[in-house]
C-alpha positions in Angstrom: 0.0 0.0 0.0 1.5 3.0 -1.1 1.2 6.9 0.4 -1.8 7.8 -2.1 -3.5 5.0 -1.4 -3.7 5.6 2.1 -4.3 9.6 2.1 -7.2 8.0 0.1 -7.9 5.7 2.7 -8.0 8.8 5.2 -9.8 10.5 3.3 -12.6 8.4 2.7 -12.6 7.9 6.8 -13.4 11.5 7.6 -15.9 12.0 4.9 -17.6 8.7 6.1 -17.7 9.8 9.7 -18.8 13.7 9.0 -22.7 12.5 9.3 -21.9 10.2 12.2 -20.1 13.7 14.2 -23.1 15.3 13.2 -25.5 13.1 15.2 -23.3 12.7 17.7 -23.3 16.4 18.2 -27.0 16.9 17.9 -28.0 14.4 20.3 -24.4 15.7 22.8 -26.6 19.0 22.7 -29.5 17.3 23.1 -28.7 15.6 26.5 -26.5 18.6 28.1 -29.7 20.2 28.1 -31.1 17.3 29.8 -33.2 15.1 27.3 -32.4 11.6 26.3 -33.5 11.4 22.1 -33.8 8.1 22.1 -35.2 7.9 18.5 -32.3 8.6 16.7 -31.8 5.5 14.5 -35.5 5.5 13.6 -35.1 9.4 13.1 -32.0 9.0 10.7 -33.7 6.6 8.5 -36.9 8.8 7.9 -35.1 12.1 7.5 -32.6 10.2 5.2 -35.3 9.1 2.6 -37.1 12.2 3.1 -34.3 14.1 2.5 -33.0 12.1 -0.9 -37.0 12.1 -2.0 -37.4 15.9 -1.6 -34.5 16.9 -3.3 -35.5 14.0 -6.2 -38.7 15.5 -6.6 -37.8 18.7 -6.5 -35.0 18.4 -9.3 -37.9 16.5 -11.9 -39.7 19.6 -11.1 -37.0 21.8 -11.6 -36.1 19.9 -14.6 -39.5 20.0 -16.2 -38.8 23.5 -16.2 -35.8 23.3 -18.0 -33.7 24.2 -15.2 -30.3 21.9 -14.7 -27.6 22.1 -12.4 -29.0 23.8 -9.3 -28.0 23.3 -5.6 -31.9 23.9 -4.8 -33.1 20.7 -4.4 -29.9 19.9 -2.5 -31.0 22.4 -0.3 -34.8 21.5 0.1 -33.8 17.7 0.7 -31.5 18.8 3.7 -34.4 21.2 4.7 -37.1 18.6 4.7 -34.8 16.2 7.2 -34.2 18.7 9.5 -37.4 19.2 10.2 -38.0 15.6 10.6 -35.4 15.7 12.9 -37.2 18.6 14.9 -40.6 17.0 15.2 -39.1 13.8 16.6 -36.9 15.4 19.0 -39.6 18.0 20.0 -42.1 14.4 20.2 -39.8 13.3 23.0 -39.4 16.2 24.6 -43.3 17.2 24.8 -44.1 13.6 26.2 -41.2 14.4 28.8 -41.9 18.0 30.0 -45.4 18.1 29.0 -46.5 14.8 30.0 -44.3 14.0 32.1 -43.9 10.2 30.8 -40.2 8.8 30.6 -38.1 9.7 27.9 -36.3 6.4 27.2 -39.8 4.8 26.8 -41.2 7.3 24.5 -37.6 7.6 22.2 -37.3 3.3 21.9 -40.9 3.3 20.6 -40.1 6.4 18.6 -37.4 5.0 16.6 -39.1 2.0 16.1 -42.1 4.0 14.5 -40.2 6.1 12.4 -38.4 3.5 11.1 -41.3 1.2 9.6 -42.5 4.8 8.4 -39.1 5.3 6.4 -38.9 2.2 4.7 -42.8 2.3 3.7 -43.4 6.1 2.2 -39.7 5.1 0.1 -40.7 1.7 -1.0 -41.3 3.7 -4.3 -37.9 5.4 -4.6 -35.6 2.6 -3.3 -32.6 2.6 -5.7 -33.2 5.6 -7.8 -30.5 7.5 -9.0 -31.1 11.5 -7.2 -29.0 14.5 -6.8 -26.5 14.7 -4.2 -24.5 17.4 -3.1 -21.5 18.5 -5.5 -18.3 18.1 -5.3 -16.2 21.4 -3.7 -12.5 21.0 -2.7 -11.3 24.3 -0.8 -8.4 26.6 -3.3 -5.3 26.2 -2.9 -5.9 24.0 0.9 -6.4 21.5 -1.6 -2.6 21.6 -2.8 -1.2 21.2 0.8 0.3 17.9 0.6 -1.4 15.0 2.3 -3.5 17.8 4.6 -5.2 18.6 1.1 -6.9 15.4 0.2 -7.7 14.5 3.6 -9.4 17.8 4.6 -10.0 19.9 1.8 -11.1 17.8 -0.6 -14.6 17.0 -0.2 -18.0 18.9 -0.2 -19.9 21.3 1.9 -21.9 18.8 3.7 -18.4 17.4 4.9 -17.0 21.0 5.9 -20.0 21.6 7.7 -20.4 19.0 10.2 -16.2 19.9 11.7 -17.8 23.1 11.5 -20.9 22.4 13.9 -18.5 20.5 16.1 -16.2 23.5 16.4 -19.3 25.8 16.7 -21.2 23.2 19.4 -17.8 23.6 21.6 -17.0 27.3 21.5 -21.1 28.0 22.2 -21.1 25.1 25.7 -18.3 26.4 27.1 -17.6 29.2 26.3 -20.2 31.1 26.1 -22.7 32.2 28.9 -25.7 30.5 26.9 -24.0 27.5 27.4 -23.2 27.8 30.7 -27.1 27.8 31.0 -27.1 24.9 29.0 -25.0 23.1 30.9 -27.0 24.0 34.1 -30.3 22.8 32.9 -28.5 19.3 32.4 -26.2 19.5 35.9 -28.5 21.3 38.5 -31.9 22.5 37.0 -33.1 23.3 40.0 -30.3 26.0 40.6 -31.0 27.1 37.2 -34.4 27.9 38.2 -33.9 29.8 40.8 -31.5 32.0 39.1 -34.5 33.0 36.6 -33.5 30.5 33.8 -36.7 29.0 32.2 -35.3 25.1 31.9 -38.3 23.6 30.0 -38.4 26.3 27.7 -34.8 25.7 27.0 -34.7 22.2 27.2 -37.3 22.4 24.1 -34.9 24.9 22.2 -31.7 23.0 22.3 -33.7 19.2 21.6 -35.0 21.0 18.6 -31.5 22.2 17.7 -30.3 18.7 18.3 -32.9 16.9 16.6 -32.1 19.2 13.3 -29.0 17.7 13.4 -29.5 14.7 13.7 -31.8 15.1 10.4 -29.1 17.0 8.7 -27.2 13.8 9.5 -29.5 11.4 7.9 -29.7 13.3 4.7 -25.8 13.7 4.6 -26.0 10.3 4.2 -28.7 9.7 1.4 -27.4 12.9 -0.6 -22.8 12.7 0.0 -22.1 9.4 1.6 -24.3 6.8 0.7 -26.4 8.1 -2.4 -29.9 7.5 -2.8 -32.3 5.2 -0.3 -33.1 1.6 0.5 -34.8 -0.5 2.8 -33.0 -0.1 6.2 -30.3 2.0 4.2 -28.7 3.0 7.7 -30.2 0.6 10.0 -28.2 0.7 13.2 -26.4 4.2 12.6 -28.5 5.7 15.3 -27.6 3.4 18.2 -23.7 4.0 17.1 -24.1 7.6 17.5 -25.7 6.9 21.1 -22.9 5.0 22.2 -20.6 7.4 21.2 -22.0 10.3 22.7 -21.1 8.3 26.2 -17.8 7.4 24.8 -17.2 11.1 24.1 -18.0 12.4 27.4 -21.2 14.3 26.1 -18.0 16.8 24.9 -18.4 18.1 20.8 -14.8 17.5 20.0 -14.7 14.0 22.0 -17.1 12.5 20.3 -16.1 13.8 17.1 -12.7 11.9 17.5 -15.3 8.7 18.3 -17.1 9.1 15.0 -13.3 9.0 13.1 -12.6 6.0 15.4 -15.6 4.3 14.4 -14.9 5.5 10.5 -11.4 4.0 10.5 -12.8 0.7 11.9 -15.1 0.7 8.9 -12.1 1.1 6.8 -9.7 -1.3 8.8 -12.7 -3.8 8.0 -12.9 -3.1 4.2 -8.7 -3.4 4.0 -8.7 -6.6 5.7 -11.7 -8.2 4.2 -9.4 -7.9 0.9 -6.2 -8.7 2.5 -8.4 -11.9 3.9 -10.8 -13.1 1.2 -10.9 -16.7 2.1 -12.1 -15.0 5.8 -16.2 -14.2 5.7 -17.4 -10.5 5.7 -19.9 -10.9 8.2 -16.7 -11.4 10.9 -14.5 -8.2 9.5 -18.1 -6.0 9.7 -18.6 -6.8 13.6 -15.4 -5.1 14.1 -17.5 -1.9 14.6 -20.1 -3.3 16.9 -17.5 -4.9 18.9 -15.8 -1.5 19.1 -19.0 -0.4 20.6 -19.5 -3.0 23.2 -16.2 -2.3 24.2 -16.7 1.1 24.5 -20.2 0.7 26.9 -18.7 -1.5 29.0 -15.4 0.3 29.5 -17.1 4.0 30.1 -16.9 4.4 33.9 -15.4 1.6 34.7 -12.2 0.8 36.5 -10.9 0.1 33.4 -9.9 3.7 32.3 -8.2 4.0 35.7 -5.7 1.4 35.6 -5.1 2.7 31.6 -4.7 5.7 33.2 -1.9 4.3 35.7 0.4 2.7 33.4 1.2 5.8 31.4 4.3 8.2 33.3 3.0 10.1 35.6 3.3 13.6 33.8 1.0 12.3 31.6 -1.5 11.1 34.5 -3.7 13.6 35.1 -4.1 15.5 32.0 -4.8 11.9 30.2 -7.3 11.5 33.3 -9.3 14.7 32.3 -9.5 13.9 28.9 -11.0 10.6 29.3 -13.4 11.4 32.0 -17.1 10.4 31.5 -19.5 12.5 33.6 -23.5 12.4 31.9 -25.4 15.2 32.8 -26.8 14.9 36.5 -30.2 15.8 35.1 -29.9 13.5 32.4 -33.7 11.9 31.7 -34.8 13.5 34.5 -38.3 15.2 34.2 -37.9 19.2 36.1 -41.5 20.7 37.4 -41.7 24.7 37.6 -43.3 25.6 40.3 
């Protein structure tokens, strides 16, 4: 394998993981603020086939017209899945502040419903060629050896996840909105009393988080993995979950888990030809097995004694990085009174 071949390899992992950060970022919001969005793989699927079938009908249209070439569809499609996104976040949130019935109930059903829904309204667009977004590498990044290809060589649905993940740190900390944020998750109570209205912001940020994780779905069906089929992301959701724990609920964190799950992906495409006479159902548990691993060692005693054999300069700030903390208000229904 030579040095192109793997800057391609690279690449290929950080476009692949750009939807995957934004999910992980939506639903990292989504839970500072103290809601669990439970609905996330079912939410993905819909808003990835009604993203791919908005912007297919709305390039015919355009094209009846005799209009060709435009980024309008694009656009719509990404449009339409966000506010998927919104209405099943906002679902959750309703039956939790509202209703006052527990989230984790309300999100497992969710997903489940929202699933079935995908694959039945796109039975009737399942492998149809579509529009997807265009290709845009960055002047003159492009040309910095190796850095080019890898980062500047891709499209604006790619730029703009790193961009939410850079914007989604800056804004929680450090920012006095997300210092609210972050108390609505922590110590709502507290929050309260200082004049913060906690439901009403609880509903803002799941709504922000939900849009992403819509945006996410649709970055799939229109840059990574064009057009829709059955189940065309099955599982996705419950990835990004995981790795929202594995990431601390921190932006950047879980950013570096979506890569990490990415470059699984790709260690299990390079073995699978390096070892053809092995079956591909063992090389594509790698991921799953990544996730497991990842549950089970969050929290545990496990980070510790990783954390003891390193020299001891290196101690404590590996410590803090690797810290797992949820929000202590995580699920947790607040009453106004």
């Amino acid at each position: 394998m030579n040095d192109t071949q793997i800057i391609k390899i690279l690449a290929s992992i950080i476009a692949q993981s750009a939807p995957l950060m934004l999910a992980v970022t939506g639903e990292t919001i989504t839970e500072r603020g103290g809601v669990i969005n439970l609905s996330l793989d079912g939410t993905m699927l819909l808003s990835a086939m009604t993203g791919f079938v908005v912007a297919l009908q709305s390039n015919l249209m355009l094209e009846g017209m005799g209009i060709t070439g435009n980024m309008l569809p694009v656009l719509l499609g990404f449009a339409a899945a966000a506010l998927v996104g919104i209405l099943a976040a906002l679902l959750i949130a309703w039956g939790s502040i509202r209703l006052r019935q527990d989230q984790v109930a309300i999100g497992f059903v969710l997903t489940l419903l929202l699933a079935d829904m995908a694959n039945f309204l796109g039975q009737n667009h399942t492998r149809i060629p579509g529009p997807s977004v265009a290709y845009m590498p960055i002047p003159l990044l492009k040309d910095i050896p190796a850095l080019g290809p890898m980062f500047f060589s891709h499209n604006l649905a790619i730029y703009f996840a790193f961009l939410v993940v850079g914007l989604a740190w800056w804004w929680t900390y450090k920012t006095q909105p997300g210092l609210r944020l972050r108390g609505v998750g922590d110590r709502p109570e507290s929050a309260f009393a200082r004049g913060i209205k906690v439901n009403r912001l609880r509903y803002i940020y799941t709504a922000i988080g939900g849009a992403l994780v819509g945006i996410a779905g649709a970055t799939y069906s229109l840059s990574i993995k064009l057009g829709w089929s059955d189940n065309h992301i099955l599982g996705i959701g419950w990835i990004a979950l995981a790795i929202v724990i594995f990431g601390g609920w921190h932006p950047v964190r879980g950013a570096f888990g979506a890569i990490l799950y990415g470059a699984t992906k790709a260690l299990a495409t390079v073995l699978q030809q390096a070892f053809p006479e092995v079956p591909v159902v063992l090389f594509n548990s790698l991921q799953w097995l990544l996730m497991l691993g990842v549950l089970l060692l969050a929290g545990s005693k496990g980070l510790q004694r990783l954390v003891d054999i390193v020299p001891r300069p290196l101690q404590r700030p590996l410590a803090r990085s690797l810290r797992v903390a949820a929000p202590q208000s995580l699920g947790k229904v607040f009453v106004e009174e």
